[in-house]
Structures are given as structure tokens and as C-alpha cells.
N, C-alpha and C positions, 0 to 999 in steps of 0.2 A: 481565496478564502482561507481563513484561518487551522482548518482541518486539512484540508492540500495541503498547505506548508509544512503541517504536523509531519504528513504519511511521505510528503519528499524528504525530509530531514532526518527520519527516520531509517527511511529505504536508503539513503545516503550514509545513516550511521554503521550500517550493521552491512556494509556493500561486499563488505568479504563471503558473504554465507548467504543462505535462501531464509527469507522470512516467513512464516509459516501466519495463514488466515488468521489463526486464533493467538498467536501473537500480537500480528498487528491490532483487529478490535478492540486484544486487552488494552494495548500500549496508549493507541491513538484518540479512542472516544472516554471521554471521562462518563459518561452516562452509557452503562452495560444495552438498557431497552434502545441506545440508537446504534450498538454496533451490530449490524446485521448484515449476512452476506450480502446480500442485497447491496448497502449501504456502501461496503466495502468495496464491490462491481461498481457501481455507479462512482464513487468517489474514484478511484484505479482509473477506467475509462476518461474522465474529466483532468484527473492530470496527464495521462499520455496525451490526449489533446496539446496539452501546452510542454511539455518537454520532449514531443517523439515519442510517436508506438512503439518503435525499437527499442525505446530507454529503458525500459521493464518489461522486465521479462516473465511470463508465465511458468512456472517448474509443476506439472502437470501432478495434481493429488498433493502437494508440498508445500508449498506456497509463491513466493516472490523474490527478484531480486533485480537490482536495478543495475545498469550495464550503461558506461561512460565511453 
């Protein structure tokens, strides 16, 4: 779906550095009421599914960064 490919392209753009929760929701969801952690967990989970659990990385309190 079109929001996966947002947050892989994303997490692809900026692969030098940890992307922070409240980065991503700004960046990815154009409607603020559906970026929710929540939202964020569930969407995160559903692409490790398809690119490798390994491929992203959790940076605990920080946020994210993805790993090639």
C-alpha cells in the first residue's frame, strides 16, 4: 500500500541517522487524526513483514532506522 512505500522510502532516505516517531507521523501521514502510534506500530510491523525484521531497526526511546 501506498503508505508502506511512503515510510520504506523514507526510512531509506534519511538511512544515515535514527528517525524519530514524531518525525515519521509528521512526514508520512498527510491527515495528523491518522498518525498515531498505534498506527505507526502496525504500519512498522507490516513492512518488516515484507523487507526482513532485521531491516529496521528499533533505537529504544529514539526512534528508527533502517539497516541494508
Amino acid at each position: 500500500n501506498l503508505i508502506s512505500l511512503q515510510l520504506l522510502e523514507y526510512l531509506i532516505k534519511f538511512n544515515n541517522r535514527v528517525v524519530s516517531h514524531d518525525e515519521l507521523k509528521l512526514n508520512i501521514w498527510e491527515d495528523s487524526f491518522e498518525a498515531t502510534d498505534s498506527a505507526l506500530k502496525n504500519l512498522l510491523n507490516k513492512l518488516r513483514k515484507k523487507v526482513g525484521k532485521e531491516s529496521i531497526l528499533n533505537i529504544s526511546g529514539v526512534g528508527f532506522r533502517i539497516q541494508f
